[in-house]
C-alpha positions in Angstrom: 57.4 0.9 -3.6 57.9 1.4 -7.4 61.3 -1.1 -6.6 58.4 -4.3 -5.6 59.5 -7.2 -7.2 55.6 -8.3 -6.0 54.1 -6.5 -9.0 55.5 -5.3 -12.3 54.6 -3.2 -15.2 55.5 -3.2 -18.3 55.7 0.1 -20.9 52.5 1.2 -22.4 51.5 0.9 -25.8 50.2 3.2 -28.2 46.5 3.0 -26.6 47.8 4.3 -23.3 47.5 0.2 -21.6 50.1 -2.1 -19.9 50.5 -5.5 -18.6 51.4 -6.2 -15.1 52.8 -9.5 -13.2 51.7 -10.3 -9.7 53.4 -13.0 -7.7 51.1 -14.4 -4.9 51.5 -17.1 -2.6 47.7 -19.0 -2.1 46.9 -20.4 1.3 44.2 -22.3 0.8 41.1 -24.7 2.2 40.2 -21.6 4.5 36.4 -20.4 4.6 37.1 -17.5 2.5 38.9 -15.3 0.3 40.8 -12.6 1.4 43.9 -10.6 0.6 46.2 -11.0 3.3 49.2 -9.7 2.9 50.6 -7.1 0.4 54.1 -6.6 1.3 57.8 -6.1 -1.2 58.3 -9.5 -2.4 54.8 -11.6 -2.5 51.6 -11.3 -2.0 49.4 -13.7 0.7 46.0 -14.1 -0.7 43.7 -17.1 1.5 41.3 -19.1 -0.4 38.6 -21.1 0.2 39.2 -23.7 -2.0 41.5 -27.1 -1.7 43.6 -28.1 -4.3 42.2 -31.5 -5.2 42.8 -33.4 -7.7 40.4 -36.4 -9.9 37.8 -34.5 -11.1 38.1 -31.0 -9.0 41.5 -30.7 -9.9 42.2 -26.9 -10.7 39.3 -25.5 -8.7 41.7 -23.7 -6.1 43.4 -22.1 -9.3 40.4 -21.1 -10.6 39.3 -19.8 -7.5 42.3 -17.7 -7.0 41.3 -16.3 -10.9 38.0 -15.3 -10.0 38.9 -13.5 -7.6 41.5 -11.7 -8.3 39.4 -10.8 -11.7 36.6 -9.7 -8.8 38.6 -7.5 -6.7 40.4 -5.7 -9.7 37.2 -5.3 -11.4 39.2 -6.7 -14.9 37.4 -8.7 -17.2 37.5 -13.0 -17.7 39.8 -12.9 -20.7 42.2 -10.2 -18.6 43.4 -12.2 -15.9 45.5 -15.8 -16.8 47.4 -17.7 -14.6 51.2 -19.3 -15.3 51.5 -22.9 -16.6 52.6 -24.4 -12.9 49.5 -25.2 -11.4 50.7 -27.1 -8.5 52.8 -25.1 -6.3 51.4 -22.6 -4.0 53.6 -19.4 -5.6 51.8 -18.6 -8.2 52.1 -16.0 -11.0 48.9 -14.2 -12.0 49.5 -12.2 -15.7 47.3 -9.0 -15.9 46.6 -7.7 -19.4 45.0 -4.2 -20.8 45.6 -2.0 -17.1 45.3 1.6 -17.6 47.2 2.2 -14.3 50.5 2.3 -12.9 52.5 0.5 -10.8 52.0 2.9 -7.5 48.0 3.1 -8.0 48.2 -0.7 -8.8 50.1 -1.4 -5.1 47.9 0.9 -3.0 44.9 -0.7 -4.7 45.5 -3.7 -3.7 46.4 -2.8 0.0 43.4 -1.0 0.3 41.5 -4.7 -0.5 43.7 -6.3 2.3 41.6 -8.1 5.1 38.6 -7.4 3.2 36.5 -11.3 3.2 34.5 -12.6 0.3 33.0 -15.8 0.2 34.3 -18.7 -2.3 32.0 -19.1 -5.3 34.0 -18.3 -8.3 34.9 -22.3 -9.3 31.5 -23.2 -8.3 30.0 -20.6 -10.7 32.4 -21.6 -13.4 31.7 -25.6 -12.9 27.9 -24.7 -13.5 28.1 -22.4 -16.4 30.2 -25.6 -18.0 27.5 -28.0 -17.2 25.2 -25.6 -18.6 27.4 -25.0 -21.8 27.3 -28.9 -22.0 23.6 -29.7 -21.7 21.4 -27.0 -22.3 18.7 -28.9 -22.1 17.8 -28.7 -18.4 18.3 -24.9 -18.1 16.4 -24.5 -20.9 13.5 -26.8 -18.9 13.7 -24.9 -16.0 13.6 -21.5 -18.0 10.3 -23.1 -20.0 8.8 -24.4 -16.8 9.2 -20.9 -14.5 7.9 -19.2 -17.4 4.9 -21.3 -17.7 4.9 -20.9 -13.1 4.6 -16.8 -14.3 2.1 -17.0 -17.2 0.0 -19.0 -14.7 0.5 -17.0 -11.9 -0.9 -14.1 -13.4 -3.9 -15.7 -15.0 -5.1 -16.7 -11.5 -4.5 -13.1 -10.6 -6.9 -12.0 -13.7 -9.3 -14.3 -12.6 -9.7 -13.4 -8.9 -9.9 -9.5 -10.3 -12.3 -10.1 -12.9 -14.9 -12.3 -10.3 -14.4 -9.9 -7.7 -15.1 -7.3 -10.4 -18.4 -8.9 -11.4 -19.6 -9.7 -7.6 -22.4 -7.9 -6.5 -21.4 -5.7 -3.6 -23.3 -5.9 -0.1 -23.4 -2.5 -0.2 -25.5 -1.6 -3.5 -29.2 -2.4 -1.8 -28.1 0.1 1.2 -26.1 2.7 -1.5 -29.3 2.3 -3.7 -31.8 3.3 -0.9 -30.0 6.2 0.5 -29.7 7.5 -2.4 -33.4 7.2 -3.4 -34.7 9.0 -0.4 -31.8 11.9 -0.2 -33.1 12.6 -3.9 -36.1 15.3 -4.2 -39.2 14.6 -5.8 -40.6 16.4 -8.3 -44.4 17.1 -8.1 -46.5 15.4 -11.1 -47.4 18.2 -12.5 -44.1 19.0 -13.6 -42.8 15.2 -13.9 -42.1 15.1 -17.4 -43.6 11.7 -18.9 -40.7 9.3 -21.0 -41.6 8.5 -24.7 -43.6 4.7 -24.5 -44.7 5.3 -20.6 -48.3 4.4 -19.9 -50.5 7.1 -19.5 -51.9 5.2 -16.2 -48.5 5.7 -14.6 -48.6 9.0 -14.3 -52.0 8.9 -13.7 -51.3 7.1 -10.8 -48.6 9.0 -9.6 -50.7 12.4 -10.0 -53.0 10.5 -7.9 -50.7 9.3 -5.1 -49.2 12.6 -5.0 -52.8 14.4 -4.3 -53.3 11.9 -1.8 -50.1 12.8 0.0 -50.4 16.8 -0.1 -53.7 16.3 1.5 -53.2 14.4 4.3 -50.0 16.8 5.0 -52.6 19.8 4.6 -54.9 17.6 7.2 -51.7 17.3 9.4 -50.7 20.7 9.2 -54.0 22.3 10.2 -55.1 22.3 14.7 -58.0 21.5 15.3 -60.8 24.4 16.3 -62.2 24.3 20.0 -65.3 26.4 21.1 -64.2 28.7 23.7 -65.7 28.2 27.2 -67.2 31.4 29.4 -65.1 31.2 32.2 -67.2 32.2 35.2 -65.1 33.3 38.6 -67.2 31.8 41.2 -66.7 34.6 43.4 -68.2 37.3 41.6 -71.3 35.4 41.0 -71.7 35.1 44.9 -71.3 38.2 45.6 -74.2 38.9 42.7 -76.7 36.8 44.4 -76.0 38.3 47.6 -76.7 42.1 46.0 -79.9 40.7 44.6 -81.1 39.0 47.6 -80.5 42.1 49.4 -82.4 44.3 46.9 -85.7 42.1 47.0 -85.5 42.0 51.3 -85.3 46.0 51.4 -88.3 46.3 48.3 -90.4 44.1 50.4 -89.7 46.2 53.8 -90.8 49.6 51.8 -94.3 47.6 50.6 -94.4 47.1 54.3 -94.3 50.1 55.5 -96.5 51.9 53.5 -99.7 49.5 53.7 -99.0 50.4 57.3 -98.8 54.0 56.7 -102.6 53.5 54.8 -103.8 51.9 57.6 -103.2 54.4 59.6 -104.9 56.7 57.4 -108.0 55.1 57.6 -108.2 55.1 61.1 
């Protein structure tokens, strides 16, 4: 492995960094970039980007870039590619690597067969055409701010007239609460500075009136008793008496016969 002619080092400078040479073979127009192969002469790297020319000429090549700068995690200004653009062997130049050749092999091995999809020329085309007229980022970075501020001004406004609505509930709350609280009797109602003396005159009143009729409430009503009389005893009385006045008038009897006889 440290023989591969596919990647090479060179001797490390005084900062402990190298450079390193890679030389890849691109197969591209597929729908994604991938590492295929990683083997002793040249590595297969598919990419989804054709090599056009007019106006897109390049893009494959700065496909291949990005990517490479992606799955090394190396910076823009790190990874460069040769002068002949328009063969599919390429030679990619790596700069400022703090690894060596081994770790640099089984790194990229590890990345084989792993897809990504194709965006770094499209991202780079952009960021030109941004670089070139900033005017219409800038617009769209005024008018999304604006969309924001706006946003949360409706937001403000819906909380502070909800805030401010009466609630449906405050009448009922507002009762409840007014008869679960005690009352104090006047007498010991203690009168505000500036309330009219007819107030509390009023409510001394109202509270008499209400103490009364709960006294009134409070207190049965009295019932005479009625004699109960047993029906059966006071036969059997009348019968005694009748009995008594038969037997007096049968001893007057007999002794008006008893004088007679005298007599005689």
């Amino acid at each position: 492995m440290l023989n591969w002619p596919c990647v090479e080092l060179s001797t490390k400078d005084a900062n402990d960094l190298c450079d390193a040479k890679l030389t890849v073979v691109v197969r591209p127009g597929k729908s994604h970039n991938c590492i295929d192969e990683v083997n002793e002469q040249v590595i297969f790297v598919s990419l989804g980007e054709e090599p056009k020319k007019g106006s897109k000429k390049g893009r494959a090549n700065t496909e291949l870039q990005g990517f490479i700068q992606f799955i090394l995690g190396l910076d823009e200004g790190q990874v460069k590619l040769d002068a002949n653009l328009g063969k599919k062997g390429k030679t990619v130049f790596l700069s400022g690597l703090k690894t060596d050749k081994r770790s640099l092999i089984w790194l990229l091995q590890s990345k084989v067969g792993q897809r990504h999809s194709p965006r770094f020329a499209s991202e780079k085309e952009a960021a030109a055409r941004r670089a070139e007229n900033p005017q219409p980022a800038k617009r769209r970075k005024d008018e999304e701010s604006e969309y924001r501020r706006l946003q949360q001004e409706a937001v403000g406004e819906a909380i502070s007239a909800a805030a401010a609505a009466p609630s449906p509930y405050a009448a009922a709350d507002k009762a409840t609460l007014a008869a679960s609280r005690p009352t104090l009797p006047a007498r010991l109602r203690v009168v505000r500075p500036g309330e009219p003396a007819e107030v509390v005159k009023q409510s001394k009143e109202s509270e008499e009136r209400t103490q009364n009729d709960q006294t009134e409430e409070a207190t049965p009503p009295t019932t005479e008793a009625v004699p109960v009389v047993d029906n059966k005893d006071s036969a059997t009385t009348a019968d005694g008496i009748a009995g008594l006045a038969q037997y007096s008038s049968s001893e007057s009897s007999d002794e008006d016969d008893d004088e007679d006889d005298d007599e005689d």
